[in-house]
MARTIFI-532398 format. One record per residue: residue number from 1; x, y, z of N, C-alpha, C, O in turn. Coordinates in Angstrom, 3 decimals. Last residue first. Example, Ala and Ser with C-alpha at 12.3 -4.5 7.8 and 13.67 -1.06 7.14 Angstrom:
BEGIN
{pt 2,{12.850,-2.250,7.080},{13.670,-1.060,7.140},{12.900,0.030,7.870},{13.409,1.138,8.039}}
{pt 1,{13.190,-5.690,7.800},{12.300,-4.500,7.800},{13.200,-3.300,7.800},{14.236,-3.319,8.465}}
END
This chain:
BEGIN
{pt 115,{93.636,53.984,-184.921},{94.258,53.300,-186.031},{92.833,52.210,-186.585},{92.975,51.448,-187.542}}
{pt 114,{93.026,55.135,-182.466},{92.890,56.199,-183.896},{92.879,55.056,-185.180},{92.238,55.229,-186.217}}
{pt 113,{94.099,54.007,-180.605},{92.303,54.012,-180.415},{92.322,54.705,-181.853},{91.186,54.713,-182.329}}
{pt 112,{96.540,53.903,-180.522},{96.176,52.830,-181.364},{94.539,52.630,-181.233},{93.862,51.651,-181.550}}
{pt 111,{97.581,55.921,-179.148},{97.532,56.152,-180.278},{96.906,55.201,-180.751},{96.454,55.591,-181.828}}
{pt 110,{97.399,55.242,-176.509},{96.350,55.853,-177.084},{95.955,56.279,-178.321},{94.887,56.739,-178.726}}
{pt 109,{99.412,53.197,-176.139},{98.127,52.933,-176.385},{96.998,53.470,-176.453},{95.900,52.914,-176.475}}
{pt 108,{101.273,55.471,-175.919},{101.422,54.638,-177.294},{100.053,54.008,-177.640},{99.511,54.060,-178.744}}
{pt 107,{100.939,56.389,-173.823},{100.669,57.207,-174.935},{100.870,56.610,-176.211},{100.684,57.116,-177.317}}
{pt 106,{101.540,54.078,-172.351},{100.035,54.819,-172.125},{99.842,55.446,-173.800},{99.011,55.146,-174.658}}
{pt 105,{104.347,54.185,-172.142},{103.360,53.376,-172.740},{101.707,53.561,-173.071},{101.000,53.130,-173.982}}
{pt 104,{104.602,56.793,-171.422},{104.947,56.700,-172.602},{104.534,55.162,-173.048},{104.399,54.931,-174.250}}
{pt 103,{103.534,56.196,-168.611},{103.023,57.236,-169.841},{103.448,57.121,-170.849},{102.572,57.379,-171.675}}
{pt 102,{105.815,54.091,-167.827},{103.967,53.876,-168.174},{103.212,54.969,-168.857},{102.304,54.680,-169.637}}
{pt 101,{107.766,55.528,-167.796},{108.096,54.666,-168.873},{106.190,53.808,-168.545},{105.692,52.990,-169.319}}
{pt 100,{107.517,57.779,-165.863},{107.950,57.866,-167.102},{107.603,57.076,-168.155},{107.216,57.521,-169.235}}
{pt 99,{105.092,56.233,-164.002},{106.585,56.663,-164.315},{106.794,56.667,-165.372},{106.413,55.744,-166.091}}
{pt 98,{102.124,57.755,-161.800},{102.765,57.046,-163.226},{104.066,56.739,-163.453},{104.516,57.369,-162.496}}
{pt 97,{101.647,58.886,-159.502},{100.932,57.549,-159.543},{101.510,56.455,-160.874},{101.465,55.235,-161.031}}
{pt 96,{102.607,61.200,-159.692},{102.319,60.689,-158.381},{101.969,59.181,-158.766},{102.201,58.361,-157.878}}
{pt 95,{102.221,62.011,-161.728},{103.474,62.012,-161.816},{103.470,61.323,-160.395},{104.560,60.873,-160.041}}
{pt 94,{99.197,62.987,-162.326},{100.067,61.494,-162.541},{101.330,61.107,-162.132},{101.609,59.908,-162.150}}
{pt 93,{97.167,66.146,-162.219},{98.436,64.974,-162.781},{98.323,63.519,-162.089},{97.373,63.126,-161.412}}
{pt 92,{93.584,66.113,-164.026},{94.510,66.120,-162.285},{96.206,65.613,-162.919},{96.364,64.865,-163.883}}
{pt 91,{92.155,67.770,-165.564},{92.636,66.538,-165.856},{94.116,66.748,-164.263},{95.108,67.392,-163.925}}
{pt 90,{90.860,70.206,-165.094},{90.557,69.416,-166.577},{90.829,67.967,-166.348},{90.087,67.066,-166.739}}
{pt 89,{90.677,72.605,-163.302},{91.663,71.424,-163.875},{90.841,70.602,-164.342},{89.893,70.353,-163.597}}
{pt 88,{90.393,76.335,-164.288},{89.858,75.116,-163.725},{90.371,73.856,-164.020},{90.635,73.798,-165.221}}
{pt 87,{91.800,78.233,-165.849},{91.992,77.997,-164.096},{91.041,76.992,-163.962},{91.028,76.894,-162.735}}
{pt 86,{91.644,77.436,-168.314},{90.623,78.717,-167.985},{90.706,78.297,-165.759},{89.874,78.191,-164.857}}
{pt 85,{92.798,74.482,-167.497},{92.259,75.500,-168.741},{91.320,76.605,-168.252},{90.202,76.342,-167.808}}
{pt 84,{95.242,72.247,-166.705},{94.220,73.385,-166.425},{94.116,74.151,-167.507},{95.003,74.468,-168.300}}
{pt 83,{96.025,68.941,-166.592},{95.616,69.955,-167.131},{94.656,70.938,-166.475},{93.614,70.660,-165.882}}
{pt 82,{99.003,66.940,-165.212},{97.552,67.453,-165.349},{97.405,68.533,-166.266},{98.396,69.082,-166.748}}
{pt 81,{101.825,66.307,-165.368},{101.914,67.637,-164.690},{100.242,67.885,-164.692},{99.923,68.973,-164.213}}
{pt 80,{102.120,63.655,-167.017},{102.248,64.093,-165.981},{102.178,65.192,-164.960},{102.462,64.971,-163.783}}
{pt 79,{99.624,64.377,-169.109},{99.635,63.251,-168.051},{100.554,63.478,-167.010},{100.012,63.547,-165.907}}
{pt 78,{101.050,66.927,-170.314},{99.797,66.859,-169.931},{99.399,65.420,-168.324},{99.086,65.554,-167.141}}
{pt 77,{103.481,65.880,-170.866},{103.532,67.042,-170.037},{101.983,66.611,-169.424},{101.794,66.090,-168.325}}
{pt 76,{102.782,63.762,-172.632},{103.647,62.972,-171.731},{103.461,64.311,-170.531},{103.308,63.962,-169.360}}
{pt 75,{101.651,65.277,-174.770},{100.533,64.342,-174.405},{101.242,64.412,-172.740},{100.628,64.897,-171.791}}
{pt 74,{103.606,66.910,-175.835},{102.791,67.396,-175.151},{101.550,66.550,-174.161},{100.844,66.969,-173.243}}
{pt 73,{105.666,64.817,-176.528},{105.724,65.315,-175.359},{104.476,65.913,-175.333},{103.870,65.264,-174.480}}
{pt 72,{103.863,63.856,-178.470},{104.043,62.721,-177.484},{104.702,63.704,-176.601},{104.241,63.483,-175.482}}
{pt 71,{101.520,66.179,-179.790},{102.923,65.549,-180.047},{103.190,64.972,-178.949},{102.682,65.629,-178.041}}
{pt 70,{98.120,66.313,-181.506},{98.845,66.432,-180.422},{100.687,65.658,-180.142},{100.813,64.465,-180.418}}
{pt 69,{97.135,65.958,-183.761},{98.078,67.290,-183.448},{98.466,67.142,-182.064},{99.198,67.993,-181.559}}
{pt 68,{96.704,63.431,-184.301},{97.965,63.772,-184.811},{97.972,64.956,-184.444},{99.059,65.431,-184.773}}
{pt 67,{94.164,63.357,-182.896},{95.242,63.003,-182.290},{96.533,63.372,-183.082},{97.500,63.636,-182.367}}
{pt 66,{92.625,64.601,-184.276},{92.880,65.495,-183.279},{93.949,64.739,-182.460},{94.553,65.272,-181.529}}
{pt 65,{92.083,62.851,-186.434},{92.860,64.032,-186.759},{93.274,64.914,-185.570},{94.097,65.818,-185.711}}
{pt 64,{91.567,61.024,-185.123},{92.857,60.695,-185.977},{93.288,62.041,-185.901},{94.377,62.450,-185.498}}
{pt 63,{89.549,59.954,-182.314},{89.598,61.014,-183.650},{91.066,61.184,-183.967},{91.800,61.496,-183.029}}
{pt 62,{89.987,58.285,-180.269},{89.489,58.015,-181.506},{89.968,58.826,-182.693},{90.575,58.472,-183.703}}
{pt 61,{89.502,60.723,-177.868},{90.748,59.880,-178.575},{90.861,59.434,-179.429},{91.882,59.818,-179.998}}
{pt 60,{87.676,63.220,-177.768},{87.715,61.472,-178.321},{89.000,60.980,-179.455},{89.308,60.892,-180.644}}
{pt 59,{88.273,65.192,-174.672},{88.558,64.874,-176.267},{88.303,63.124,-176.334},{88.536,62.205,-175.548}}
{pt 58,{86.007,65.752,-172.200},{87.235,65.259,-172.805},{87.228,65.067,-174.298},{86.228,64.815,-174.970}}
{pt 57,{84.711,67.506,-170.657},{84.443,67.657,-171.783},{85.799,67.340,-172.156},{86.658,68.187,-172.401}}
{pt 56,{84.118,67.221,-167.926},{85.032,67.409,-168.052},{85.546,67.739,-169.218},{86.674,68.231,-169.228}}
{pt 55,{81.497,65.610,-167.950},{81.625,66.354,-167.099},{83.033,67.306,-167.531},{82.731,68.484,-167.334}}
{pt 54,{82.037,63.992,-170.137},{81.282,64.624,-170.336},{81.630,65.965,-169.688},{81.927,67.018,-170.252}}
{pt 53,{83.671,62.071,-168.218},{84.212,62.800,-169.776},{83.265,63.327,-170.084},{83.571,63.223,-171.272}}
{pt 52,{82.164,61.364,-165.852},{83.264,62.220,-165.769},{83.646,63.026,-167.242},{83.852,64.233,-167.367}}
{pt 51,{80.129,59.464,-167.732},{79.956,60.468,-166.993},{81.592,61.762,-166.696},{81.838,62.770,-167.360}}
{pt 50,{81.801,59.163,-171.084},{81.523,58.971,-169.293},{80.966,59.605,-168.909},{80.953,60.691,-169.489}}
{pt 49,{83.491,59.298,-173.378},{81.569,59.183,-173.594},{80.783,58.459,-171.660},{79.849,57.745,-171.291}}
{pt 48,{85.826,59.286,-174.524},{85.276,60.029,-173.364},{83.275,59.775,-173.245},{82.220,60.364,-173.011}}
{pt 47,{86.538,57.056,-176.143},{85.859,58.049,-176.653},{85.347,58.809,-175.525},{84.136,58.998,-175.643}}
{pt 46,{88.372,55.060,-174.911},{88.835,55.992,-175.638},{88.149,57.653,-175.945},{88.662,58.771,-175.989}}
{pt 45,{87.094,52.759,-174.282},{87.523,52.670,-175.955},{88.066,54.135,-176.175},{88.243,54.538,-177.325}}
{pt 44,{86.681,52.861,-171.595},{87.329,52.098,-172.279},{87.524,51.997,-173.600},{88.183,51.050,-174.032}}
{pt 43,{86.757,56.639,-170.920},{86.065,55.271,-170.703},{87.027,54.387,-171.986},{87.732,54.848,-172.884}}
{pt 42,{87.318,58.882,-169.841},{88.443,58.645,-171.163},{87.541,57.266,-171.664},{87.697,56.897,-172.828}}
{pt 41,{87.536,58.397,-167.107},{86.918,60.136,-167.747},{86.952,59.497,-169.401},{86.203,60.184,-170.095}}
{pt 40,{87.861,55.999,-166.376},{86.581,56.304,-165.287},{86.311,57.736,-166.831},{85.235,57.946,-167.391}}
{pt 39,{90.750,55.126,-168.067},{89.387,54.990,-168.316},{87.833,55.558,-167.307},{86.740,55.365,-167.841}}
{pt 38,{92.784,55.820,-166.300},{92.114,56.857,-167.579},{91.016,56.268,-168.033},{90.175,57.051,-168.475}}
{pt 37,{93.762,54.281,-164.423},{94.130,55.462,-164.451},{93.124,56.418,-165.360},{92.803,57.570,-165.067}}
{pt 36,{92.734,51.523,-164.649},{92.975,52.034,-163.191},{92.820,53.109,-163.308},{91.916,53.578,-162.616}}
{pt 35,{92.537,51.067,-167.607},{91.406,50.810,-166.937},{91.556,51.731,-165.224},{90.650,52.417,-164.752}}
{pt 34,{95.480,51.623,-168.132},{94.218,52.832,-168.411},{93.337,52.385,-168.180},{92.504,53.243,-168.472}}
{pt 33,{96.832,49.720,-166.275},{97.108,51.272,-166.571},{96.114,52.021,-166.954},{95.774,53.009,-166.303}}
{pt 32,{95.864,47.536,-167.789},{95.723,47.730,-166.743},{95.520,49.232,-166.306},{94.461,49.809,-166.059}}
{pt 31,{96.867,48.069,-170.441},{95.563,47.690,-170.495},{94.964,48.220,-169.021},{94.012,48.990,-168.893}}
{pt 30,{99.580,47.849,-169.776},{99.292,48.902,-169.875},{97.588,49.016,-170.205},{97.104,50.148,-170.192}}
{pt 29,{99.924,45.204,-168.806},{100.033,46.408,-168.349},{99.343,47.299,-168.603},{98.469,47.683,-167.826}}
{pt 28,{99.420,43.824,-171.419},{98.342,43.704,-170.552},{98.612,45.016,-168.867},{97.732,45.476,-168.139}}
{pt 27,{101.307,44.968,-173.134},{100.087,45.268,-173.119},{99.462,44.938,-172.287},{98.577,45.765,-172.071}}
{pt 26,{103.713,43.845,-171.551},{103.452,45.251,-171.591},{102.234,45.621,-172.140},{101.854,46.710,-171.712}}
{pt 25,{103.163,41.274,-171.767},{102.676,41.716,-170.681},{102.897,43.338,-170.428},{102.454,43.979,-169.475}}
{pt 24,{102.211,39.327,-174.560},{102.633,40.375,-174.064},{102.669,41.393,-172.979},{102.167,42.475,-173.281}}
{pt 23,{102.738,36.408,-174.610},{101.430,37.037,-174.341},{102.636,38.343,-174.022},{103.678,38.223,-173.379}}
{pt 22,{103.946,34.171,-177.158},{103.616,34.879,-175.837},{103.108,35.732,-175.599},{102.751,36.250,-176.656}}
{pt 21,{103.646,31.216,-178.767},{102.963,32.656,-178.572},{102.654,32.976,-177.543},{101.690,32.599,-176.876}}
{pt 20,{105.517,29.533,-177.690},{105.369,29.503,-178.817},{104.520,30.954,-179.839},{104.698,31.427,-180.962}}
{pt 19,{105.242,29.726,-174.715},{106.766,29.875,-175.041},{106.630,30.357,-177.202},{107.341,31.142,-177.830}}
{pt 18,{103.024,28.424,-174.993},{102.732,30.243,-173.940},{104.278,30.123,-174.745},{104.146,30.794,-175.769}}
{pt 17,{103.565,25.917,-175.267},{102.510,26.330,-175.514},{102.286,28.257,-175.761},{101.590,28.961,-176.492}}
{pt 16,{104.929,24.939,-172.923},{105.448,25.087,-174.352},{104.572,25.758,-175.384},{105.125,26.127,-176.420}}
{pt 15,{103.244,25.543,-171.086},{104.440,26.062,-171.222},{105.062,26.478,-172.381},{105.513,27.543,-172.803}}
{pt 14,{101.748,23.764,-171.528},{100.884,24.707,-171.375},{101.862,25.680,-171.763},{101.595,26.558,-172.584}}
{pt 13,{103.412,20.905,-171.418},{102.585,21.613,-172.558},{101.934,22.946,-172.591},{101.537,23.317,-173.695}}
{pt 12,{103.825,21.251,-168.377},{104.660,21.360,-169.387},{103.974,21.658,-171.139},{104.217,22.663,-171.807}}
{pt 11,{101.302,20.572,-167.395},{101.990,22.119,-167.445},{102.748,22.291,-168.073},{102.795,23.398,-168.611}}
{pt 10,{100.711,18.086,-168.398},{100.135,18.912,-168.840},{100.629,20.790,-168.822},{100.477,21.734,-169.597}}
{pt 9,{103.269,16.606,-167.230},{102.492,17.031,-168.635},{102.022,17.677,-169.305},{102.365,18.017,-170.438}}
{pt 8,{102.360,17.311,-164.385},{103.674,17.709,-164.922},{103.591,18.002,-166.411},{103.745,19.119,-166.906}}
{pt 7,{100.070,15.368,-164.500},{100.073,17.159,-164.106},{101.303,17.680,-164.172},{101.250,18.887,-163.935}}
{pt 6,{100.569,12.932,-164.799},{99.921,13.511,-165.871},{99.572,15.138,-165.491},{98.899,15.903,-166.183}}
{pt 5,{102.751,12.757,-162.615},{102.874,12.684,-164.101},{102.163,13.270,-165.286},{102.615,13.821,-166.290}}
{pt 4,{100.684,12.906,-161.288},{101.537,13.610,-160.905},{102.265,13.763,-162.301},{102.299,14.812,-162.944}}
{pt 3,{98.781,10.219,-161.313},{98.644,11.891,-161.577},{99.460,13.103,-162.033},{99.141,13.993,-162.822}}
{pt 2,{100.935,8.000,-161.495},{100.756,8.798,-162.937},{100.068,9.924,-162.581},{100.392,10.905,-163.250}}
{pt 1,{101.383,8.291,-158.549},{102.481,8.686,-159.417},{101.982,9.044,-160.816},{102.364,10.071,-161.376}}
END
């Protein structure tokens, strides 16, 4: 009985604990999201510096100034519908794999590789 006790305790503190500062699970989503989806070309900080982002000569997200020209629909078209440039695709779509409301999280957490 005191185990049990002292493992009720303890979860309960863990609880209260997580209740006091919670963890945000739309970031850890969306963390998810661009490790699954965009990091292999885009690699984890953003700066295309991949094999594939080379291959593919991706923009570095990073860069402030090349991100303020781009506008959240054009980003939201791009991710979902892919990119082609000079007839070759650049960037496959999403609309298969994303919804609405994960690109527009996506595109929020790409803004914050600039900041």
């Amino acid at each position: 009985m005191k185990k049990l006790t002292k493992s009720i305790t303890v979860l309960l503190t863990v609880l209260f604990i997580y209740a006091q500062f919670p963890v945000s699970a739309e970031v850890g989503d969306v963390t998810l999201l661009w490790s699954k989806n965009c990091q292999k070309c885009h690699g984890k900080d953003g700066k295309g510096n991949t094999k594939s982002g080379k291959m593919f000569k991706v923009k570095d997200l990073t860069d402030a100034e090349y991100l303020e020209s781009l506008k959240d629909e054009q980003m939201h078209k791009s991710i979902k519908e892919g990119m082609v440039v000079d007839g070759k695709t650049k960037m496959k779509p999403f609309a298969d794999k994303l919804t609405d409301e994960e690109i527009t999280a996506l595109i929020a957490f790409v803004r914050e590789f600039s900041e």
